[in-house]
C-alpha positions in Angstrom: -159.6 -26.4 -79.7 -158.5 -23.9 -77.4 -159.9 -26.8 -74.3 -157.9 -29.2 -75.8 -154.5 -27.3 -76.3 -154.7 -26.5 -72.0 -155.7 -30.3 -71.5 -152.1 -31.3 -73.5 -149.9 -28.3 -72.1 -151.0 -29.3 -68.3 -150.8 -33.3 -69.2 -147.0 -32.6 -70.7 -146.3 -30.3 -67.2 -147.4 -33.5 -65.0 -145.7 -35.8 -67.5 -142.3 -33.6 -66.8 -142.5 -32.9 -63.5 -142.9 -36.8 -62.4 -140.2 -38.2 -64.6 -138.2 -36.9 -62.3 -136.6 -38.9 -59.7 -134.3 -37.4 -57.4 -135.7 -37.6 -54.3 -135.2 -40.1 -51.4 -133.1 -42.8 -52.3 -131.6 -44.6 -49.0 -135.2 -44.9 -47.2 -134.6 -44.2 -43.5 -130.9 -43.6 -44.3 -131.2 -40.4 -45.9 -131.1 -36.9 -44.4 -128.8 -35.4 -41.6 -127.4 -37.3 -38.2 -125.5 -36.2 -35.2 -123.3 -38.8 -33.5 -124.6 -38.9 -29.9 -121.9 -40.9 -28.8 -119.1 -43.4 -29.9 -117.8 -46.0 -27.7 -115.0 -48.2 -28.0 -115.7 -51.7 -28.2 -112.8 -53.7 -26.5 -113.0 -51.0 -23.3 -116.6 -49.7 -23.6 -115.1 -46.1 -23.1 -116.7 -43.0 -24.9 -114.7 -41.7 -27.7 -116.9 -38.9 -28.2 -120.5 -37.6 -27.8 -122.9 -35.3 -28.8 -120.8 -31.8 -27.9 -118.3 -33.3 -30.0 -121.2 -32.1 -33.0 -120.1 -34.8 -35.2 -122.7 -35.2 -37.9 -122.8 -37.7 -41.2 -125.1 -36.1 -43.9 -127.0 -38.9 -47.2 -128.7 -37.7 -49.9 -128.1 -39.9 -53.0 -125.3 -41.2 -53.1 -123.3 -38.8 -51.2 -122.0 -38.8 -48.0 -120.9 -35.9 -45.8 -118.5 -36.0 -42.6 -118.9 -32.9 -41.0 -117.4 -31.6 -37.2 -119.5 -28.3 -36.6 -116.6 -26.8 -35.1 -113.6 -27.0 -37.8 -114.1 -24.8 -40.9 -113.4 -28.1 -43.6 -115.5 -31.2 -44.0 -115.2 -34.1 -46.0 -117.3 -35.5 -48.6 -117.8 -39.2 -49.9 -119.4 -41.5 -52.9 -121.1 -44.4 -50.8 -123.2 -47.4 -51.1 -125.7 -48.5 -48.9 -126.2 -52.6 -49.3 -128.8 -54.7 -47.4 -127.0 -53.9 -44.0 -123.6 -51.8 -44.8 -122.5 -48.6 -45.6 -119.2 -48.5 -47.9 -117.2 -45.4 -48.2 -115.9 -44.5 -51.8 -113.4 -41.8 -52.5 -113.2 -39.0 -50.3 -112.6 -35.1 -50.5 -112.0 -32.4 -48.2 -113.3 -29.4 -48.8 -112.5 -26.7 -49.8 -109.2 -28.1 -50.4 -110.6 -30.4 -53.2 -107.6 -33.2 -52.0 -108.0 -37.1 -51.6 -107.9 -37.6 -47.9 -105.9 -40.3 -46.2 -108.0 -43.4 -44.6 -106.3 -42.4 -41.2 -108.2 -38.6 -41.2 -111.8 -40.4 -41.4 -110.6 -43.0 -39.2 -109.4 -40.7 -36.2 -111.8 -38.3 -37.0 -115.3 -40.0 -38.0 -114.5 -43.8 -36.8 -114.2 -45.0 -40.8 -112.9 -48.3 -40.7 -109.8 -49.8 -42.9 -112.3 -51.3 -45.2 -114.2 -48.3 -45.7 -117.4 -50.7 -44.1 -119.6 -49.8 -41.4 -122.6 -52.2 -40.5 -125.9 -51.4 -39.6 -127.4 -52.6 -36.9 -129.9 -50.5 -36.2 -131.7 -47.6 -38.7 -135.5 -46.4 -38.1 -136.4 -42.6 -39.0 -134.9 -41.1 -35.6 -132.1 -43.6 -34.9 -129.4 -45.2 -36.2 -126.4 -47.5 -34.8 -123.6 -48.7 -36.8 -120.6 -50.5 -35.8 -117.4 -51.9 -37.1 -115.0 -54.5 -35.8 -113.7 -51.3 -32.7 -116.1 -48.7 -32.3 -120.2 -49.0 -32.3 -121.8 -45.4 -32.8 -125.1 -44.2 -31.5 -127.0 -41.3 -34.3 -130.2 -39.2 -33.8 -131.6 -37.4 -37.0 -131.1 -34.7 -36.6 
């Protein structure tokens, strides 16, 4: 009897433990990337590189915008369809405050449309683009 009460306490501890599922939900996607460099499409000038420490953080479906060397960073809902990326609502933190399109745009290339496409996304590199700007990511 005693056998057969272990046998059911460590079946219900597997049983628990693997109904879980919040692990990896965006494949390749998810986990932390630094821009390495951001170039403008019409000129093919740099807009910024790697010393800029720009980094875009996914895990879920959240997405963090994040300059290493300013003390707030923003945070996003997103989607990641087929080949896009669409940015939901947006906070800065630790304000807590709805940020303006034009912050993400200046700041982390975010499109008007909230779209980025990706044309490229393996476990070390990513390249995304929109209609202006094509960006270059490592993982970071």
């Amino acid at each position: 009897m005693k056998y057969l009460f272990s046998i059911l306490q460590i079946t219900l501890c597997v049983l628990a433990l693997s109904s879980c599922k919040m692990g990896d939900e965006n494949g390749d996607l998810d986990g932390m990337w630094q821009l390495t460099e951001w170039n403008d499409r019409a000129t093919n000038t740099s807009k910024a590189t790697k010393t800029d420490q720009i980094f875009v953080s996914f895990q879920l479906k959240v997405m963090k915008f994040d300059r290493m060397n300013q003390k707030q960073y923003y945070l996003a809902n997103f989607a990641h369809r087929n080949d896009s990326i669409i940015v939901g609502k947006t906070i800065e933190y630790p304000a807590d405050t709805i940020v303006a399109m034009d912050t993400l745009t200046m700041g982390f290339a975010v499109p008007a449309d909230r779209r980025f496409h990706i044309d490229e996304l393996s476990s070390s590199h990513m390249q995304l683009s929109t209609a202006s700007d094509i960006l270059q990511f490592r993982k970071y």
